[in-house]
C-alpha positions as CSV (number, residue, x, y, z in Angstrom):
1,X,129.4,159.9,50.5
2,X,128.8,156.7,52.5
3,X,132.1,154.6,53.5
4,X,132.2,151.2,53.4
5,X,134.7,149.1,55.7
6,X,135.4,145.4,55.9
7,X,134.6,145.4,59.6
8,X,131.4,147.0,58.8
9,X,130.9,144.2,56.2
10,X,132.1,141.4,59.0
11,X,130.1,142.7,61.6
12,X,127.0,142.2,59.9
13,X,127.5,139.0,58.5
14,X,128.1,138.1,62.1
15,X,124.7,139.8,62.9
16,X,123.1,137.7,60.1
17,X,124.6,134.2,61.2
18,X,123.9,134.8,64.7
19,X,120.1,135.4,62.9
20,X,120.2,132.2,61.1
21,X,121.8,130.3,63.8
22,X,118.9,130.9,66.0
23,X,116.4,129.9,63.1
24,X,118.3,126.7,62.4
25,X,117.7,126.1,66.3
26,X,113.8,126.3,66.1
27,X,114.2,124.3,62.2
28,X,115.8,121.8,63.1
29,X,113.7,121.0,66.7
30,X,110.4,121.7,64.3
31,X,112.0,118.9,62.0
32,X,112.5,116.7,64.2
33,X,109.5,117.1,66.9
34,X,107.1,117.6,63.2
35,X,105.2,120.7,65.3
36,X,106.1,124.4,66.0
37,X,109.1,125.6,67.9
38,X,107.5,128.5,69.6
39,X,103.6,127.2,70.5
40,X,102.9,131.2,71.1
41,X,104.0,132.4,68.3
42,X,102.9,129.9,65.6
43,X,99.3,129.9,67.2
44,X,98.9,133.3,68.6
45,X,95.4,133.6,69.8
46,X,95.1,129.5,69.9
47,X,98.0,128.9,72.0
48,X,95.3,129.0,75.0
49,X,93.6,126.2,73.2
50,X,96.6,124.1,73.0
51,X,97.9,124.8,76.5
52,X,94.4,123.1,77.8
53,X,94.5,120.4,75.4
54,X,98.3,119.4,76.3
55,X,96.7,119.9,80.5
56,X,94.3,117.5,79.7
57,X,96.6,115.0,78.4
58,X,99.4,115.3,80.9
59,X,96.4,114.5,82.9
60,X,95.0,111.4,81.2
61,X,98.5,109.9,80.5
62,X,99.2,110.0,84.6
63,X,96.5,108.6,85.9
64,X,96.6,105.8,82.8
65,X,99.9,105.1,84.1
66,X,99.1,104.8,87.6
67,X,96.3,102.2,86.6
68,X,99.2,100.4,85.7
69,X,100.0,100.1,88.9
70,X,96.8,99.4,90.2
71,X,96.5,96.5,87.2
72,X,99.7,94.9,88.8
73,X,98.9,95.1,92.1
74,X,95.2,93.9,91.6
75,X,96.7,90.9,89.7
76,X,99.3,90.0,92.3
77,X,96.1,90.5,94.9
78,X,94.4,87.9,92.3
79,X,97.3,85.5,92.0
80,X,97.7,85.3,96.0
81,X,93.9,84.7,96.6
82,X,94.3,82.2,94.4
83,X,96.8,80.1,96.4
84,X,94.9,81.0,99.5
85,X,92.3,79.2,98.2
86,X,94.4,76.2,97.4
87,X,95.6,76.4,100.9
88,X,92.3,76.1,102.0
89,X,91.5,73.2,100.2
90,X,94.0,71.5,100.7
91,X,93.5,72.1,104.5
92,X,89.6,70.8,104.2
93,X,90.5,67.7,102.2
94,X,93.4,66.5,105.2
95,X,90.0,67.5,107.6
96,X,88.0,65.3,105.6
97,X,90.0,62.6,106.0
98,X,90.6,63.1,109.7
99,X,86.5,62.9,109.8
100,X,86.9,59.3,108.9
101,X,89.2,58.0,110.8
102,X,92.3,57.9,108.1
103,X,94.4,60.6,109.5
104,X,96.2,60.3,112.5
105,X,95.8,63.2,114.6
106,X,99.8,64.1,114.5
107,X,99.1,64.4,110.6
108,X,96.3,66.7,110.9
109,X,97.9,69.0,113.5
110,X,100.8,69.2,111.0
111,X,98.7,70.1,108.8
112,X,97.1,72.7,110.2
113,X,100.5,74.4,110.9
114,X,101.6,74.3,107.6
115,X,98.3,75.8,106.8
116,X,98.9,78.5,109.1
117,X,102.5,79.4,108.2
118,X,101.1,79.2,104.3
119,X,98.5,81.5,105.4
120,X,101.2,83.9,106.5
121,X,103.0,83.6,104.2
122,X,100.6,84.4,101.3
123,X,99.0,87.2,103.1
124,X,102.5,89.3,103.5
125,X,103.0,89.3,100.0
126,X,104.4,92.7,99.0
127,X,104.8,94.2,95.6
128,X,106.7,97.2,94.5
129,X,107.2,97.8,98.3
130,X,103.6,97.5,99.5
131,X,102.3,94.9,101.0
132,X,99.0,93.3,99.3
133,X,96.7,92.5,102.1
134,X,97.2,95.2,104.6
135,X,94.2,98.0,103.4
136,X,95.8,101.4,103.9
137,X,98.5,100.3,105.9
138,X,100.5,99.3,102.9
139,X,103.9,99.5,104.8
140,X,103.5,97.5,107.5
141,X,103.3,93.4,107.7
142,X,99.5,92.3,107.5
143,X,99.9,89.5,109.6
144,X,101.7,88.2,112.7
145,X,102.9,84.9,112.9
146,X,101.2,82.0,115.3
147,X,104.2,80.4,116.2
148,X,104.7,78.6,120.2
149,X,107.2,81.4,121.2
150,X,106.8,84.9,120.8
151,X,103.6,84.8,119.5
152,X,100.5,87.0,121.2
153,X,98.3,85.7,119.3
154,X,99.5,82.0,120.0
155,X,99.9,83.4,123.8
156,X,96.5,84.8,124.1
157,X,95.3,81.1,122.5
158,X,96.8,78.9,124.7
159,X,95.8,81.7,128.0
160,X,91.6,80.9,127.0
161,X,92.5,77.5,126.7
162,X,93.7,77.2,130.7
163,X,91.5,79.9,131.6
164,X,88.4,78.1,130.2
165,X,89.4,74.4,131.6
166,X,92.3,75.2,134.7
167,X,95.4,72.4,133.1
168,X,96.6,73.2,130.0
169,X,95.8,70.8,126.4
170,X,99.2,68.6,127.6
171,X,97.6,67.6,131.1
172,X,96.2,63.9,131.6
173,X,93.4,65.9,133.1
174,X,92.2,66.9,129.0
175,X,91.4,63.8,128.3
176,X,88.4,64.5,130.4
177,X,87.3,67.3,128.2
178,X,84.0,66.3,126.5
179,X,82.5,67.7,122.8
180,X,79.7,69.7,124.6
181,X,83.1,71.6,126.7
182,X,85.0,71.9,123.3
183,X,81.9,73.6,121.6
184,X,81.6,76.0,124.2
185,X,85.5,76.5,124.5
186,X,85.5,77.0,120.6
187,X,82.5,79.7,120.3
188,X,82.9,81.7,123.9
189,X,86.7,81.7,123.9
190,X,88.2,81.2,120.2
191,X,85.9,83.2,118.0
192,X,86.3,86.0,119.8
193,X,90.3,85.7,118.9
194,X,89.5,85.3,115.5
195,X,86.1,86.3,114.4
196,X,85.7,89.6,116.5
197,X,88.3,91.9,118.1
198,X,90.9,89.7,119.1
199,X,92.1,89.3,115.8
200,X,93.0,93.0,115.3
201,X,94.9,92.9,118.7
202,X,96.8,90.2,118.6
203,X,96.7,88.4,114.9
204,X,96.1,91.3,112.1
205,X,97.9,95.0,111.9
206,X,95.6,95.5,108.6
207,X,93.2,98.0,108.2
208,X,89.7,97.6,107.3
209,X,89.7,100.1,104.9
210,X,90.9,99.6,101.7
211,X,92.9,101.9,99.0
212,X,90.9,104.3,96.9
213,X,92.4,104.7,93.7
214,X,91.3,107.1,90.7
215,X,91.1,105.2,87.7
216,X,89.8,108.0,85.8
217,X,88.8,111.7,85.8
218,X,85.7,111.5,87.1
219,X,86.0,107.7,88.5
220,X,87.3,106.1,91.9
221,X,87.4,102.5,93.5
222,X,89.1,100.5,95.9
223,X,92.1,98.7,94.5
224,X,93.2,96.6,97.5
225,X,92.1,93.8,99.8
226,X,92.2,93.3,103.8
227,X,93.6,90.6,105.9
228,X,90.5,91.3,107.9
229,X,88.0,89.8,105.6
230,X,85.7,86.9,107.4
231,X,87.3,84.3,104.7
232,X,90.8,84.8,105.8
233,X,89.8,85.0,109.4
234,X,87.8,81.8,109.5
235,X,90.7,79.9,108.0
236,X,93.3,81.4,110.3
237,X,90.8,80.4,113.1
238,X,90.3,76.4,111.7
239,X,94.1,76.3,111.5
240,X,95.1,77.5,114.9
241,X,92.9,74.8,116.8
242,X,93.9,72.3,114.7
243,X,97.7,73.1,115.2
244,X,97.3,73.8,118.6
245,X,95.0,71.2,120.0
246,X,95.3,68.0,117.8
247,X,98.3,66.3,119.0
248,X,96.9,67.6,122.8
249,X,96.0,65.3,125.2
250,X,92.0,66.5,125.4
251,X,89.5,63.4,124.3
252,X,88.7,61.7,121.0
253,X,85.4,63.9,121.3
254,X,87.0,66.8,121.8
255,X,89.2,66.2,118.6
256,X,86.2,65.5,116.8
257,X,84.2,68.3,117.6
258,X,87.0,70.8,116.8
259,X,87.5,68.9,113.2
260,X,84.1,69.3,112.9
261,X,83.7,73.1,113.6
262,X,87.0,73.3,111.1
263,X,85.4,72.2,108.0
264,X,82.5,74.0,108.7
265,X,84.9,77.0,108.9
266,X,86.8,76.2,106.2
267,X,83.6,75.9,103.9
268,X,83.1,79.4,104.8
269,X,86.5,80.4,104.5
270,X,86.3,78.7,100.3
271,X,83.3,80.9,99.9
272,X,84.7,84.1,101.3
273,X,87.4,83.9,99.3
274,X,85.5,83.1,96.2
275,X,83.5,86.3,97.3
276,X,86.9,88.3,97.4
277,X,88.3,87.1,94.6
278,X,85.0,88.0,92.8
279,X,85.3,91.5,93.3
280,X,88.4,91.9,93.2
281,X,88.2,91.0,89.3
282,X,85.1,93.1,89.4
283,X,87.4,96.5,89.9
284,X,90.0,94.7,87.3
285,X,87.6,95.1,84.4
286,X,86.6,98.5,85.6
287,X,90.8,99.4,85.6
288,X,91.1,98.3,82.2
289,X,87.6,100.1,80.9
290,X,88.6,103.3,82.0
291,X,92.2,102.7,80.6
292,X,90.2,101.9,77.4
293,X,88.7,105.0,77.6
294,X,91.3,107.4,78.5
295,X,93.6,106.2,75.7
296,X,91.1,106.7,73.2
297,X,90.5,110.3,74.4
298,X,94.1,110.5,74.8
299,X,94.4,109.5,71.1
300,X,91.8,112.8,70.1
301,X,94.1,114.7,72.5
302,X,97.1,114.3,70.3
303,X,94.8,114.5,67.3
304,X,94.1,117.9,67.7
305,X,97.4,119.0,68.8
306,X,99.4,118.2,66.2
307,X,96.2,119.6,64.1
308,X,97.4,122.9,65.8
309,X,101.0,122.1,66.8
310,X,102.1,120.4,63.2
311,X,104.0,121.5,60.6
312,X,104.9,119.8,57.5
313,X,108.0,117.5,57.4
314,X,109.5,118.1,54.2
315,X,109.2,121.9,54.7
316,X,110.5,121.6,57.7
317,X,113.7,119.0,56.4
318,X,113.6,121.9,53.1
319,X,114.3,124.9,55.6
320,X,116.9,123.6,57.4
321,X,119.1,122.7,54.4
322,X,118.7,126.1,53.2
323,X,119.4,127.6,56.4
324,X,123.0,124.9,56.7
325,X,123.9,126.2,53.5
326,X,123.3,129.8,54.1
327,X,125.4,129.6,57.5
328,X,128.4,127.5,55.7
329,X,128.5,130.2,53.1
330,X,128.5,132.8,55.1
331,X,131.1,131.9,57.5
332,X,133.3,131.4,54.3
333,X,132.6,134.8,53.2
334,X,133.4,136.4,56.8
335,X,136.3,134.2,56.4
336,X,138.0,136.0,53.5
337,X,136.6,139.2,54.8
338,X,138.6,139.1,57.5
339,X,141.4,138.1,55.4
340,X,141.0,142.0,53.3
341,X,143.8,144.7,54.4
342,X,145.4,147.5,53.1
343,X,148.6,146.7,54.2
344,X,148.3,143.7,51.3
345,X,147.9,146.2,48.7
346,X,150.4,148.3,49.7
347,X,153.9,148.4,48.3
């Protein structure tokens, strides 16, 4: 004879909602995610499939959003090249003009500073924390200003200058100084400050090499630009004598041969940063092809797990109705069980 009790009746109803409760968990996340709650157990031999397919696209999906990044910092590389070379032209058009005879020589020289503290300017650009033009040295300012006071750079200029003639540009004794003098000053003395290793030491805490970015799997390039490319250099160089030396007391042919020498370097510097700007959109294109690319495997990815992963909606919507209602009804039947007693029968 088998006994039945209402606590033996309320305990497993308890059992069975605590069953259903668990199921309406993994329903209701299958409902709303449209694939399987428990990969393992849907797919069983398969899961390993799935598990490489989801690697592989955790993969894609970081490195596509790292060429973000790398889009926004090449563009802001673009942008600032781009005002560099209005700088520049800007600068060659006041030489130009200087050449004939139209621009006083206090206009020129202020010229030439503004171009300088432009060049500065443009050059320690930063985005997102990292400055633009400073290769792998991202955290620390590319340039140095050339400024009279606490300047090497402007130090170690003005130094060559007296070291080269004995008086400095100021002394009545400059106006002595003939082109042939100048021309030697300007490639013995100043190109070395700008065009070799001078610049590093006093003008440039940029790096030579660049950033290496992978843009996909299988895929690397450099994704930055240097303040130490010949472009940048030869403009810094045309901007320094002219700021330095044009309101000086040396002669008119001394004026006139560093003009000279500054368009000349200043042509170069247009071209260079052509050259610069060139590539750099170069590795632009090659960003956004291998985006391309790794969204459209991305995209198959996905396609074949939710192949594996999916399961249907309405089914999924149908099950946890049924499973709601089972739990609602159940909880009102262990509610009246628990309401049964003997002592309410007796009398």
């Amino acid at each position: 004879m088998t006994s039945v009790s209402s606590a033996a009746l309320t305990n497993a109803m308890r059992y069975q909602q605590m069953r259903m409760q668990a199921d309406l968990v993994k329903a209701t996340k299958e409902s709303s995610t449209g694939r399987v709650a428990d990969v393992g157990l849907a797919l069983g031999g398969r899961t390993a499939q799935s598990v490489t397919f989801s690697r592989d696209l955790d993969r894609l999906n970081v490195i596509v959003d790292s060429n973000g990044l790398v889009t926004a910092r090449l563009a802001s590389t673009q942008t600032s090249l781009g005002q560099l070379s209005g700088v520049a032209q800007t600068f060659l058009s006041a030489l130009t003009t200087a050449s004939s005879g139209d621009n006083s020589n206090s206009l020129t020289q202020s010229t030439g500073q503004t171009t300088l503290q432009q060049l500065t300017s443009i050059l320690n650009t930063s985005v997102n924390g990292e400055y633009l033009f400073a290769g792998t040295n991202t955290d620390v300012k590319p340039i140095n200003d050339f400024t009279a006071t606490g300047s090497a750079a402007k130090a170690a200029f003005d130094a060559s200058f007296v070291a080269k003639f004995g008086f400095t540009p100021n002394d009545p004794a400059a106006a002595n100084i003939t082109a042939a003098q100048m021309d030697d000053f300007i490639t013995n003395d100043v190109a070395p400050q700008f065009l070799g290793a001078g610049w590093q030491t006093n003008m440039s805490n940029a790096t030579d090499q660049q950033i290496v970015s992978r843009i996909a799997l299988n895929e690397t390039t450099e994704t930055s630009t240097s303040a130490n490319s010949d472009g940048i250099r030869k403009l810094a160089m045309a901007a320094a004598m002219v700021s330095s030396l044009m309101s000086s007391n040396i002669s008119r042919a001394a004026k006139d041969s560093i003009v000279t020498h500054s368009q000349t370097l200043v042509g170069e510097a247009l071209s260079g940063i052509a050259q610069v700007q060139s590539e750099t959109g170069i590795v632009q294109k090659r960003v956004s092809d291998a985006s391309d690319r790794m969204k459209t495997q991305i995209d198959l990815f996905e396609r074949h797990i939710l192949d594996l992963e999916a399961v249907d909606p309405a089914t999924a919507a149908t099950r946890v109705a049924d499973l709601t209602q089972h739990i609602e009804t159940s909880f009102a039947l262990t509610a009246r069980l628990q309401q049964l007693s003997l002592l309410n029968y007796l009398t």
